[in-house]
N, C-alpha and C positions, 0 to 999 in steps of 0.2 A: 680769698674768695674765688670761684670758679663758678659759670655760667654755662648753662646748656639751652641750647636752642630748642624749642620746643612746637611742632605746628600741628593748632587743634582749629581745620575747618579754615575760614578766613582769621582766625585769632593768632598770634606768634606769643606765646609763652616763655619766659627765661627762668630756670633752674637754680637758684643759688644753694651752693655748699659753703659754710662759714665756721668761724669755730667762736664760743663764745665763754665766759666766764662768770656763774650762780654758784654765790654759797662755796668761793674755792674749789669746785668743780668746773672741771674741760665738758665743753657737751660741742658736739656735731650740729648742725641749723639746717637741716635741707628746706628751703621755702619757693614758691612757685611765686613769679611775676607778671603783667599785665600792663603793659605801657609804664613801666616803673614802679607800680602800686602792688603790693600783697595781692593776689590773687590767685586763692587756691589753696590747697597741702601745705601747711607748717608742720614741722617736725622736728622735733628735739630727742637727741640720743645722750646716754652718757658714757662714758669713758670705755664700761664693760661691753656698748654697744647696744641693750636693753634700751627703750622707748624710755623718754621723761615725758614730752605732751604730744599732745598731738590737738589740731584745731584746722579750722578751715577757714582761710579769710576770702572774704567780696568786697572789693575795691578799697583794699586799705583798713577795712573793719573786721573782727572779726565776726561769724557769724555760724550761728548755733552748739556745740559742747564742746568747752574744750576737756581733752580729757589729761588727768594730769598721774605719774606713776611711779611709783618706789623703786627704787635700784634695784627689789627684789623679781618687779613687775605687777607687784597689784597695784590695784588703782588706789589713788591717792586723794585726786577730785575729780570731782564732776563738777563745770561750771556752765549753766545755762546760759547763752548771749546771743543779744539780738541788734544786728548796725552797732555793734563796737563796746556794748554796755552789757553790764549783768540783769539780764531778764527772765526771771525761771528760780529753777531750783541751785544751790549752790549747795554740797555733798562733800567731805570729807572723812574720809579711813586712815584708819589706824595702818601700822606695817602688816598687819596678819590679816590687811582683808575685811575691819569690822567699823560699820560704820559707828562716826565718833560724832557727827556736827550735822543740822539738817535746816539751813534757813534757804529762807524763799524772799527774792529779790523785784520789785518793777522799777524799770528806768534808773538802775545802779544806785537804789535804795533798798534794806534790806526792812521788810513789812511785819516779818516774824520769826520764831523760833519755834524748832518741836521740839532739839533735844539740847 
C-alpha cells in the first residue's frame, strides 16, 4: 500500500494504492481517505489497466452509483446507493452492452422486477 497526501481547503485527504484479489483476478484499488474512513473516489482497475468500478464514498459509506465494467469496458452494473445500502435502481448488462436485469431496490430490499 502507498499513501499520498492530499490538502482540500482545511480537510487532509490520504491516497491509497493497493492491490487486491476477485474472482483470481489482480486489480489496482486507488481509494481516497478522510481521518481514516472511505472518503471519496474508489476505483478499481484490472490487470489490462481498463476501469472494473468505480463509486464514491462519504464517511465510510458508499454513496450514490456505483458503476461496475467488463474487461471489455462496457458497463456491467449500475448500482443505486444511498448511506451504504442499495437504494434506486440496480441495472445489469450483458458483455456487448445489452441490458439483461432491471430491479429497483429501497433500504437494500429489492421491491420489483421489469425484466
Amino acid at each position: 500500500s502507498t499513501f499520498n497526501k492530499i490538502e482540500k481547503g482545511d480537510n487532509v485527504y490520504y491516497r491509497n494504492m493497493s492491490f487486491i484479489t476477485i474472482d483470481k483476478q489482480k486489480r489496482c484499488v486507488l481509494t481516497e481517505y478522510l481521518n481514516r474512513r472511505k472518503h471519496g473516489n474508489y476505483v478499481e482497475y484490472y490487470d489490462n489497466g481498463s476501469i472494473a468500478k468505480k463509486c464514491h464514498y462519504q464517511h465510510d459509506k458508499i454513496q450514490g452509483l456505483i458503476k461496475e465494467y467488463h474487461m471489455n469496458g462496457r458497463i456491467k452494473r449500475y448500482i443505486e446507493m444511498k448511506n451504504g445500502v442499495l437504494n434506486g435502481y440496480y441495472r445489469e448488462y450483458n458483455y456487448h452492452g445489452q441490458l439483461i436485469l432491471t430491479m429497483y431496490a429501497n433500504n437494500d430490499k429489492f421491491i420489483n422486477t421489469d425484466k
